[in-house]
MARRO-962031 format. One record per residue (C-alpha): x, y, z; residue in three letters. Coordinates in Angstrom, 3 decimals, padded with zeros to 6 digits, always signed. Example, Ala and Ser with C-alpha at 12.3 -4.5 7.8 and 13.67 -1.06 7.14 Angstrom:
! residues 2
      east     north        up   aa
  +012.300  -004.500  +007.800  ALA
  +013.670  -001.060  +007.140  SER
//
This chain:
! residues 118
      east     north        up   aa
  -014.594  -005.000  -014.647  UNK
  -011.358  -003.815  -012.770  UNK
  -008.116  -005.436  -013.172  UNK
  -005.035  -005.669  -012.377  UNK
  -001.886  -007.277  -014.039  UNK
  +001.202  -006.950  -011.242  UNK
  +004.466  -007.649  -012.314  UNK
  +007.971  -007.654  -011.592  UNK
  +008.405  -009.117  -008.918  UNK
  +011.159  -011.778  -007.978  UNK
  +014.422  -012.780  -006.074  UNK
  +017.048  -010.210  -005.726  UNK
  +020.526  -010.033  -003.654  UNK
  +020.431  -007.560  -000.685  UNK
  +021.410  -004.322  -002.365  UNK
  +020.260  -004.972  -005.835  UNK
  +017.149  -003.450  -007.476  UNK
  +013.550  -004.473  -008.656  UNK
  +010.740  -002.502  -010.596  UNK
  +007.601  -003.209  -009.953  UNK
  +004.444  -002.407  -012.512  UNK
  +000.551  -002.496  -012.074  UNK
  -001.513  -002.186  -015.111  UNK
  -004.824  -001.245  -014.923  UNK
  -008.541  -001.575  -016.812  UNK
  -011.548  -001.192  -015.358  UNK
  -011.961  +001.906  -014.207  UNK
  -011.023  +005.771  -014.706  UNK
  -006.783  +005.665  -013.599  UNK
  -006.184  +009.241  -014.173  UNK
  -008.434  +010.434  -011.041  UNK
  -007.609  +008.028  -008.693  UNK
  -004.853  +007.705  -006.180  UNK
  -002.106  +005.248  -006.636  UNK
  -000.092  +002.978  -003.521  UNK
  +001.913  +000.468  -003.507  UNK
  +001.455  -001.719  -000.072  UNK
  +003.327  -004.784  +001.375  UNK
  +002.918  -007.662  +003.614  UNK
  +005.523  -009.798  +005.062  UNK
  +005.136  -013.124  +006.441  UNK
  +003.502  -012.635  +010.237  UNK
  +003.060  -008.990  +009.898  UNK
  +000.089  -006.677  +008.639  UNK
  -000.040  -005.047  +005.612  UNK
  +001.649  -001.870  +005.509  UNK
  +001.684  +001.148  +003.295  UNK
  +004.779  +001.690  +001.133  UNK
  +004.618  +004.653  -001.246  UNK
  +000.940  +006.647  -002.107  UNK
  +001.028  +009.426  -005.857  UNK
  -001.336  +011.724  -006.713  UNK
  -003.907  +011.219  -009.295  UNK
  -001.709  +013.878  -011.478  UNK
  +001.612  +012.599  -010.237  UNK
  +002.851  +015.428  -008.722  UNK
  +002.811  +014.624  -005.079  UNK
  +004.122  +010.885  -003.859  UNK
  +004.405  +009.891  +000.165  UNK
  +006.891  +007.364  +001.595  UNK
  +006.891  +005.234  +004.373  UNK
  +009.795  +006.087  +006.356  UNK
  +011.785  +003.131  +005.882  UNK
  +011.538  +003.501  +002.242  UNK
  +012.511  +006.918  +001.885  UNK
  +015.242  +007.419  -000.520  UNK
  +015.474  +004.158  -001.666  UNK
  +011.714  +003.537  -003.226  UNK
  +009.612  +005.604  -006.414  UNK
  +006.716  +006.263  -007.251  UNK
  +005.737  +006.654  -010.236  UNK
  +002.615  +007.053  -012.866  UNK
  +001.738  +006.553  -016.673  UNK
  -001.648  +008.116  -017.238  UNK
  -001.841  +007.233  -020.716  UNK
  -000.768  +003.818  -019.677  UNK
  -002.671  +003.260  -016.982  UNK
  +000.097  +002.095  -015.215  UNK
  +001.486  +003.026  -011.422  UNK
  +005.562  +001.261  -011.214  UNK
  +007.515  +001.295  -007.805  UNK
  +011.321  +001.421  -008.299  UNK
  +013.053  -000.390  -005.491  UNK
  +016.796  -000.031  -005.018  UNK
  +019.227  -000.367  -002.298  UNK
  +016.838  -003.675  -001.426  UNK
  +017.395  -005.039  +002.296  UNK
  +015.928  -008.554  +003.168  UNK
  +013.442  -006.967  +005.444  UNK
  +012.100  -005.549  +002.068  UNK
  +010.840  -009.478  +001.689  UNK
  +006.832  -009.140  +001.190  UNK
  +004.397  -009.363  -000.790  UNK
  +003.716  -006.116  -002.702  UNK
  +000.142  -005.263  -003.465  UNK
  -001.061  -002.233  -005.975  UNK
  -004.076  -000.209  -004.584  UNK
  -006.240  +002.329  -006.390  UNK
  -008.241  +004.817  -004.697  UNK
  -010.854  +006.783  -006.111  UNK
  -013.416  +009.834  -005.115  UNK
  -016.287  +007.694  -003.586  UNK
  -016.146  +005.453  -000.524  UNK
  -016.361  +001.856  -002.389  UNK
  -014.044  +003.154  -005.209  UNK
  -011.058  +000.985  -003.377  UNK
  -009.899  -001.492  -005.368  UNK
  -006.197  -004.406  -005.042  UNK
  -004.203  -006.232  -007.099  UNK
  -003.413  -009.728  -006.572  UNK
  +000.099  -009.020  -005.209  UNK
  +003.718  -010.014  -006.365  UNK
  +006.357  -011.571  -004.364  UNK
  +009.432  -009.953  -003.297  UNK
  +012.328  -011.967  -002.276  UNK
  +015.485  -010.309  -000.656  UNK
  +018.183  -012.702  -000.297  UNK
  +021.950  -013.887  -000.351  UNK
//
């Protein structure tokens, strides 16, 4: 049974800095790719950051270059995001996704909320 326990989330001033963790069961972490997506109110889902199954190789969105990390605990089975320099367009919900070898081997978390405000 997969799962997913995200955490982290919260309010934060603009500027300020959250880190957000995914823990995983369920299923085999260490050869499946890790993102982080978000969704603000009105808008679609969009991807934020995307690491390797080993680590070594992480993908930003554009807008989050610089500012967001990736990161990985294989022995954990863990994926974080560090978020700094936070902007109130940052305010979404952020979603883990896990992304394995074989078509159906896509699997979500549940989401945390990310609030961005003065």
């Amino acid at each position: 049974q997969v799962q997913f326990v995200e955490s982290g989330g919260g309010l934060v001033q603009p500027g300020g800095s959250l880190r957000l963790s995914c823990a995983t069961s369920g299923f085999t972490f260490s050869i499946y790719t890790m993102s982080w997506y978000r969704q603000a109110p009105g808008k679609e889902r969009e991807l934020v950051a995307t690491i390797n199954s080993a680590g070594s190789v992480t993908n930003y969105a554009d807008s989050m270059k610089g500012r967001f990390t990736i990161s990985r605990d294989n022995a954990k089975n863990t994926v974080y995001l560090q978020m700094n320099s936070l902007k109130p367009e940052d305010t979404a919900v952020y979603y883990c996704n896990a992304r394995g070898p074989l078509p159906w081997n896509d699997y979500w978390g549940q989401g945390t909320q990310v609030t961005v405000t003065s």
